[in-house]
N, C-alpha and C positions, 0 to 999 in steps of 0.2 A: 125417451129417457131424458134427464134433466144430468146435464154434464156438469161436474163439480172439479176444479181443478184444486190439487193440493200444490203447496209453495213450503218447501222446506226454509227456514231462514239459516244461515250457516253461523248464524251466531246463538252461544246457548241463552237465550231468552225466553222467561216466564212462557210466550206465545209461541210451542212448540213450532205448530203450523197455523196457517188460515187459509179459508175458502170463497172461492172464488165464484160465485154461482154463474153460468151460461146464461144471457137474456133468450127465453124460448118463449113460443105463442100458450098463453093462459091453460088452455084445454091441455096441452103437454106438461104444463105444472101439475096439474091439477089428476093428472094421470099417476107421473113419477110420485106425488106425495101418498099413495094407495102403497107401495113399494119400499122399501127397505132394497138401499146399494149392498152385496154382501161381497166380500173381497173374502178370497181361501188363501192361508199365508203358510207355506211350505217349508215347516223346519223351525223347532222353536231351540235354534241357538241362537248369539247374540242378535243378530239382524229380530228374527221372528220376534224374540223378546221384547224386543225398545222398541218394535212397530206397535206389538200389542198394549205397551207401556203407554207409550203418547198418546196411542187413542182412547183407553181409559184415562189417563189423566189429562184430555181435552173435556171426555165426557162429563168427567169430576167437576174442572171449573166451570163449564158451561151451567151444568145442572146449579151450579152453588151459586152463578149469578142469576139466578132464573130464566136461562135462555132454552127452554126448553125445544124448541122448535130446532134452534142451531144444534143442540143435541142427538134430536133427532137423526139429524141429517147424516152426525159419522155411520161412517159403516159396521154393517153387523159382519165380525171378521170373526173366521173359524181357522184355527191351527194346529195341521195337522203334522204330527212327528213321529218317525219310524221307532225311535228307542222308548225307554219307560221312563223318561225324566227329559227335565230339561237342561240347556247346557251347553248342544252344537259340541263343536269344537273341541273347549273347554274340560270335557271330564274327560275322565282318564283311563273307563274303560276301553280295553283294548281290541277284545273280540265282540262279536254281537251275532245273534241269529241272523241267518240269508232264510230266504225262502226252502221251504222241506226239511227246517229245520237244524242246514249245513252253516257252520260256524266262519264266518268271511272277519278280516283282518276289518278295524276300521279307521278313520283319518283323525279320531281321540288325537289330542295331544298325549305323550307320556307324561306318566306321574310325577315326574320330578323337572320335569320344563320350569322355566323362569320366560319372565317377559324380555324381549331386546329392546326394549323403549322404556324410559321414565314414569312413573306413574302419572304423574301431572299430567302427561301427554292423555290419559285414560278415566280420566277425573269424571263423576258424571256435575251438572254442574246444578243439581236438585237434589243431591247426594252425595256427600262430601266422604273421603274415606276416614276424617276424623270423626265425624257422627257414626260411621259405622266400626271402628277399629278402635277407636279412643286411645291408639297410642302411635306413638313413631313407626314409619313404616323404612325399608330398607330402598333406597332407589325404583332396583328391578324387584318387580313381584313374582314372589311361584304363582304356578298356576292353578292351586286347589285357593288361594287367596284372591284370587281374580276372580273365580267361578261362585265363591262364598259371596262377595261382594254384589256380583251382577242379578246375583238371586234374591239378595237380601234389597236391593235397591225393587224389584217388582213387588215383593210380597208384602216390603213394611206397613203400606196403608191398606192393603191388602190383602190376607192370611189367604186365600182363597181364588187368588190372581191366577193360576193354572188350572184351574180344577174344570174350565171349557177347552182347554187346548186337546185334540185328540191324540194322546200315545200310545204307543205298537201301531202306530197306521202307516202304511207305505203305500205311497200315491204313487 
């Protein structure tokens, strides 16, 4: 296999991530490029989202500079989520089917939650909440306004951004 490291930068820059290729012997390149890396991402709330987010939109600019080969190379990622939507955290349903059908409590925020951090602090920085909101926001935000936004941030160039992630699935 042909080792690929990813380098998160902590600062929000156009170049989400970049890759790093491992020097291996030709015949092992040559092996790994038959292959698709497949990465399974467990749970599409905030974290699964903006994993599957950057990696489309690496694919996005790659492709739009013609680097197809670097393309290539992301991984084919499958995300799989126990509830019927996306969200984690964030929604507000409260109960959910367990297994046999028996209704179990879940870790949903409540409905009328606010955030204890500034919004600035949550800003995305390829998505601004005045592009999305188009008006003054309050400090702290509820949490049905947080969940709007993070949703609205995957789908805009993308109507269709969920419709691979698997839901009702429990790994």
């Amino acid at each position: 296999k042909r080792e690929i490291e990813l380098h998160l930068h902590p600062s929000p820059s156009p170049a989400a991530f970049t890759f790093h290729p491992s020097p291996l012997r030709p015949s092992t390149v040559r092996a790994f490029e038959k292959t698709m890396t497949k990465v399974a991402v467990i749970g599409c709330g905030p974290g699964g989202m903006f994993f599957l987010h950057a990696v489309a939109l690496r694919r996005r600019r790659l492709e739009a500079e013609g680097n197809a080969a670097a393309a290539a190379a992301l991984p084919d990622v499958t995300c799989f989520e126990r509830s019927s939507s996306p969200g984690g955290v964030w929604r507000s349903d409260r109960r959910r089917s367990g297994e046999g059908g028996s209704k179990e409590k879940s870790t949903n925020m409540y409905e009328a939650l606010w955030t204890n951090g500034p919004k600035e602090c949550i800003e995305f920085f390829d998505y601004t909440f005045d592009e999305h909101f188009g008006r003054a926001l309050p400090m702290y935000m509820p949490r049905a306004l947080i969940l709007d936004y993070v949703l609205a941030r995957c789908t805009r160039d993308n109507p269709n951004f969920f419709d691979d992630v698997k839901f009702n699935t429990i790994v």
